[in-house]
N, C-alpha and C positions, 0 to 999 in steps of 0.2 A: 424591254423584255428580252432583245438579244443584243444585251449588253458584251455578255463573254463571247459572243461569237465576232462582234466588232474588233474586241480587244484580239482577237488570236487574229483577225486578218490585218490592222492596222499597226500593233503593237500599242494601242493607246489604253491606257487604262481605263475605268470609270472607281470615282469616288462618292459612295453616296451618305448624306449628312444623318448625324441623330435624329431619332424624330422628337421633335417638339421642342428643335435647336433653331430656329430661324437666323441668331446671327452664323451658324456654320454654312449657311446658304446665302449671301448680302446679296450677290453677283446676280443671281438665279433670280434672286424677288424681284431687285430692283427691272431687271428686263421683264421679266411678265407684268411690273405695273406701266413699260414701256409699250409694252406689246397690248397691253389692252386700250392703250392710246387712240391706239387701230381697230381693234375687237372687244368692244365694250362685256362686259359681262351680261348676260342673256342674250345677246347676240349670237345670228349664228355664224359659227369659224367658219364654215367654209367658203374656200377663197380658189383662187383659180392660182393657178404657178403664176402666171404674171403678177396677179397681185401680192403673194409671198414674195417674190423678186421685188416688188416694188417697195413694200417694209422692210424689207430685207438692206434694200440701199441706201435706207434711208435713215434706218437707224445707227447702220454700220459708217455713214456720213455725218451723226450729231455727234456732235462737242462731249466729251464724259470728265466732271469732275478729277473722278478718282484716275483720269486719265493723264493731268494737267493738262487741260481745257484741248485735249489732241482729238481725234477719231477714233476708234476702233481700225478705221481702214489706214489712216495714218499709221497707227504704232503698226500691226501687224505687216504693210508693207513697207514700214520706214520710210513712208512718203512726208515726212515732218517737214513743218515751213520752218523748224527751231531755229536759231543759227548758232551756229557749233565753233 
């Protein structure tokens, strides 16, 4: 809800999809069917920071297909086993 106020202190934009476009969203679905891995539905969400920390590290440490089998934490810190 303060999307435009993120984007004027960040400079990052926000993009939001059609509605009733799911493949304009893959990224977005596929992590909430990750996240409910952890938080089933009717569950309740709330969680403590350590436990967001601890999802948080753990998803950003699995393997992603559409990553070629890398991390998340791998590509964004170009910590890659690849050999070049």
């Amino acid at each position: 809800t303060a999307h435009q106020e993120v984007t004027e202190k960040t400079g990052i934009e926000f993009y939001f999809p059609d509605a009733h476009a799911p493949w304009q969203r893959g990224t977005s679905e596929n992590t909430n069917g990750l996240i409910r891995e952890y938080l089933p539905k009717g569950q309740d969400i709330t969680a403590s920071d350590r436990e967001i920390a601890q999802y948080t590290s753990q998803l950003n440490h699995r393997p992603r297909k559409c990553l070629g089998w890398e991390t998340p934490y791998e590509v964004f810190y170009d910590k890659s086993l690849r050999l070049i």
